[in-house]
C-alpha positions, 0 to 999 in steps of 0.5 A, a space after each residue: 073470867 067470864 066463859 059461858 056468859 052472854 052479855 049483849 050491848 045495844 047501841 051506844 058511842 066510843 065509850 062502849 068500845 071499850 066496855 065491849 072490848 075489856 067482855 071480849 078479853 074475859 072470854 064472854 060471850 058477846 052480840 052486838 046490837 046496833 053496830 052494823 056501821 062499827 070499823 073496830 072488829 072483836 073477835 068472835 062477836 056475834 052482830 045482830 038485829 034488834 028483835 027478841 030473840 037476840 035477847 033470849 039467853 042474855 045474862 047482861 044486857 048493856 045499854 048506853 049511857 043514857 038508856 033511853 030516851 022517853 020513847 024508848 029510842 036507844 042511840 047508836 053512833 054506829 049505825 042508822 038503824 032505828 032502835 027501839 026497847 020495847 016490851 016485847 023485846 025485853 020480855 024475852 030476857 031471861 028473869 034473872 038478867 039484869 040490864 046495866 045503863 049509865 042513867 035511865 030515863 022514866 021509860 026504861 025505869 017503867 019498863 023494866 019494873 013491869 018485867 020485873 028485871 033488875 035495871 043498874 045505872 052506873 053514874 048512880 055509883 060513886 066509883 063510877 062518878 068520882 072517876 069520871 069526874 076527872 075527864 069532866 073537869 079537863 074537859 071543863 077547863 078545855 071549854 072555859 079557854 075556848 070561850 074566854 079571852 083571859 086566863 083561868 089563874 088569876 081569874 074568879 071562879 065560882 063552882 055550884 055544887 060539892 058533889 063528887 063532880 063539884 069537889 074535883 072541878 074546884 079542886 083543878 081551878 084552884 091548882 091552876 091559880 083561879 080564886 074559887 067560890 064553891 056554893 054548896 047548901 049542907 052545913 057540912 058541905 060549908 065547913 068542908 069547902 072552908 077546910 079545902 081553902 075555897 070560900 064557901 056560901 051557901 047557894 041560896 044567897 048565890 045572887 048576892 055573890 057572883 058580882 065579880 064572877 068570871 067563870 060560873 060551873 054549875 053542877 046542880 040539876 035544877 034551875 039555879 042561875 036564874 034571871 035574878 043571878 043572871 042580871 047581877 054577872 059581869 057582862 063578861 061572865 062565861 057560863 059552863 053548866 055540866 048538868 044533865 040535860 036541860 042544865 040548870 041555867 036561864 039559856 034564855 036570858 043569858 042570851 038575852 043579857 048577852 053573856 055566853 052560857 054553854 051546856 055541856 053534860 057527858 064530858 067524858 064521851 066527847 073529850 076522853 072516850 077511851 078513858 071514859 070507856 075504860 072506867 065504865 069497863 072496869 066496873 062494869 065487869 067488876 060486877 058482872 063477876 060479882 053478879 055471876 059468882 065467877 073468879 077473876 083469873 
């Protein structure tokens, strides 16, 4: 159980729900900050404003999936509110907190490291990853049906990528009939897409093999489909780049060539909150309990 521990939530989207739920049956103590909108009620929750002294004897200070932006906005769909971490109001944190996000921003990552608190980003995590790499790859396969007019079994996918995202995408289109192509760039990584029943190449030679691609996903974070790439698509190629944020496609010439490419990072907040919100929970707490040196029970 968490009796006695202060962990304050600043900000975020349906998936905090459930974070702060799951603090809530563990007997936290638990302040919201930016939630001034929120229909759900907790018992025994604590709202209140963005100003230092909300922070003072926080232990655990929970952040949305994405921090911060590069002005230190922190976003809240549950209220209109501006939120902004600053200096000050981290400073007012105990030394020994630590403070938890899903990816941090180079502002929250500077701030912090001046303050010399300990900053944790979840999707850093394998754990974390792979289990959210499941409402990723459905709600892939729900964009992909949205935008095409012909099925996925029977269709040529290509999947860019053998991350932890990578591995369970081109696992799903191939159990639903698609022929996959995994591009990859670690030896490997080849040799393990060869094992799985997918046709590898390596990513680097990606122009030579999407001549008959019907569906391309891209994982990697950086420009890879590129207007070279783009040129050599079928004019009915549909681009699905679940990148963070700005995705790893030529949206411009795409667009310019006529073919249809989506970015669509943070899946799992958008087509499965609740199990998104349910994963992060269970870590989460996992490490709280771990960080406080209490027992479970």
């Amino acid at each position: 159980m968490l009796t006695g521990i202060h962990v304050a939530f600043i900000g975020g989207d349906a998936r905090q729900l459930e974070v702060i739920r799951k603090f809530v049956e563990m007997d936290a103590t638990v302040t919201l900050i930016g939630f001034d909108n929120l229909d759900s009620k907790f018992p025994g929750v604590h709202l209140k404003e963005l100003e230092p002294t909300s922070l003072q004897d926080a232990q655990v200070l929970v952040l949305p999936i994405v921090g911060t932006d590069d002005e230190g906005n922190v976003e809240s769909i549950f209220s209109q509110k501006k939120l902004v971490l600053t200096n000050e109001i981290l400073s007012e944190l105990p030394k020994n907190s630590k403070i938890y996000t899903g990816m941090a921003k180079s502002y929250l990552k500077q701030l912090t490291a001046d303050l010399n608190l300990e900053l944790i980003e979840l999707l850093d995590r394998d754990d974390v990853a792979i289990y959210n790499s499941i409402p990723t790859a459905e709600g892939t396969l729900m964009m992909a049906i949205q935008n095409t007019d012909f099925t996925i079994h029977g269709s040529n996918a290509m999947v860019l990528g053998f991350g932890r995202t990578g591995i369970t995408l081109a696992r799903v289109l191939q159990a639903i009939g698609a022929h996959v192509k995994v591009g990859a760039r670690r030896p490997e990584h080849i040799a393990r897409i060869y094992e799985m029943g997918f046709t590898p190449f390596h990513i680097d030679e990606l122009a030579d093999h999407v001549g008959e691609v019907d569906l391309l996903f891209n994982t990697v974070p950086r420009l890879i489909v590129n207007a070279k790439v783009i040129a050599n698509l079928p004019h009915h190629s549909l681009i699905i780049d679940l990148a963070s944020k700005p995705g790893g496609t030529d949206f411009r010439y795409a667009e310019k060539r006529g073919i249809k490419a989506l970015l669509a990072p943070g899946l799992p907040g958008i087509v499965a909150p609740k199990t998104a919100g349910k994963i992060i929970a269970s870590v989460l707490t996992r490490l709280v309990l771990e960080q406080t040196g209490n027992q479970e029970g």
